[in-house]
C-alpha angles and dihedrals in degrees: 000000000000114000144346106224129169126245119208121210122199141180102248088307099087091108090058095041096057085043096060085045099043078060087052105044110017126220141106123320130206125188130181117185112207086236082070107041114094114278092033122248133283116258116285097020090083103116100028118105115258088182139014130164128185110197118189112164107307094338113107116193112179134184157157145175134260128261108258117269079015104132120252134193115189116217087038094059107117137069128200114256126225117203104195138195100222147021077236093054086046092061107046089042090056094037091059089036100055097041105133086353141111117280103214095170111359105223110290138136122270134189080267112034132049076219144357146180144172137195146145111243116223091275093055098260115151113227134190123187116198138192094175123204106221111284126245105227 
């Protein structure tokens, strides 16, 4: 494992949200609108964020928005972030994680991750795993 990071959910605000924080906290920001991700963006989620990353020295702060009509719940609106080392280390994360718990996406590969996956593990935790492609600041 390399890192525990959180991940931000917002309600078609995200955009707004890591900028504010970008002024607090510096760094480098990264934004991704789902217009601009591969295979396009349902209607309606054009100009919502599929993807954002503040970096600031070792501190990692990631986000993105809803899908529109997607519910949303504000104040449990983040998930802990696994950065992992291997599609392998992926797998058995999510496997122990997810036991008697809730699959929101089963391991796979995606535009932005070697693999991913994402669950709620049987106490309602959100949980990502990660093993990321290099990003493309």
């Amino acid at each position: 494992m390399k890192a525990a990071n959180c991940y931000l959910t917002f309600d078609g605000n995200c955009g707004h949200a890591m900028e504010f924080y970008h002024k607090c906290f510096g760094g480098e920001l990264f934004k991704m609108k789902f217009s601009e991700a591969p295979g396009g963006a349902p209607p309606g989620a054009e100009d919502r964020l599929v993807h954002a990353a503040l970096r600031t020295g070792p501190v990692l702060l990631m986000a993105s928005d809803t899908m529109p009509g997607m519910p949303f719940h504000e104040g449990n609106n983040f998930s802990v972030a696994i950065a992992c080392e291997s599609n392998d280390e992926v797998d058995k994360y999510f496997g122990a994680i997810s036991e008697k718990g809730k699959v929101h996406m089963p391991p796979q590969e995606t535009f932005w991750a070697k693999r991913f996956a994402g669950c709620t593990d049987q106490f309602g935790v959100s949980w990502m795993f990660n093993h990321e492609k290099p990003m493309q600041m």
